[in-house]
N, C-alpha and C positions, 0 to 999 in steps of 0.2 A: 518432712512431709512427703517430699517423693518417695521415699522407701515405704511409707504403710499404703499408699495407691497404687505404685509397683508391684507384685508381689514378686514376679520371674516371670525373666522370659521365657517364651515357649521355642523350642528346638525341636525341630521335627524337621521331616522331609521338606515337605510343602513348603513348610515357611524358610529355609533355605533357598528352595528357588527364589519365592519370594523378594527374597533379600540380593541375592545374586542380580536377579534377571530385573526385576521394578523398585528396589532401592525401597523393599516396604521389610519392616518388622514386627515379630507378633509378640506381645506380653500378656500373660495373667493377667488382670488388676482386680482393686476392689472394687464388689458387687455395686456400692455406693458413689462409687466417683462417672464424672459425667466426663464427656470429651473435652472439654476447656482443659477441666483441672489436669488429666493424664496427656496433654500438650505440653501443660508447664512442668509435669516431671519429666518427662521423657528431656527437652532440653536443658532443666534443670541440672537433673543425674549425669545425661552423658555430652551436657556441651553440643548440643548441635541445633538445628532448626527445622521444625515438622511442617510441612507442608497441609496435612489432612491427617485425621484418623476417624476411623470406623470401627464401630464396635457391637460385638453378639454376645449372647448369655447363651451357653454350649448349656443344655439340659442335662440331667443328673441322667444315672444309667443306672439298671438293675445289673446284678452279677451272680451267678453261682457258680462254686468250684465245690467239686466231687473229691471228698477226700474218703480215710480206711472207716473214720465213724459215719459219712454218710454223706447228706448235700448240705454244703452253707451256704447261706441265702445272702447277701449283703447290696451297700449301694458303692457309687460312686456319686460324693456330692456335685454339682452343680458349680459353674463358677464363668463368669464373662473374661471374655478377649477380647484384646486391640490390636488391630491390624493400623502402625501409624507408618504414612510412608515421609520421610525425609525431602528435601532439597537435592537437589543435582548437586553430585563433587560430595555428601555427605558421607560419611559411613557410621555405625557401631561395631567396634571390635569384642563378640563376647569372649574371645578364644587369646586376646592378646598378651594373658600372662603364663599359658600355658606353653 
């Protein structure tokens, strides 16, 4: 069940600090899951205990890129994030078998 609410975390700049500096980290999830349920994966999955989470639906984006035949018009879909921050002394290691 946590893997299909899950989708991936998100890695970006930001949410490194994030993680660094207020012990928060940000995940994809599904459009349909509410914050309860994306609690019990997040400790579920990696074993630890959330504190809070908070969550935004990041709007879809128009895009065009200019190629030799001409302009393509296309989108980028749409899709919500979870910003859940953890307990003190907690961490996620996304990088720990690397």
């Amino acid at each position: 069940m946590a893997k299909t609410i899950l989708i991936k975390p998100l890695i970006t700049e930001k949410s490194e600090m994030l993680s660094e500096d207020l012990n928060q980290y940000s995940f994809i999830v599904d459009k349909k899951s509410n914050k309860i349920e994306i609690k019990k994966a997040v400790e579920e999955m990696y074993r630890v205990s959330v504190e809070s989470v908070n969550t935004m639906v990041m709007p879809g984006k128009l895009k065009n890129r200019s190629t030799r035949s001409g302009l393509l018009r296309g989108r980028v879909s749409s899709y919500k994030k979870a910003v859940v921050k953890l307990s003190e002394g907690e961490e996620i290691d996304f990088f720990g078998d690397i």
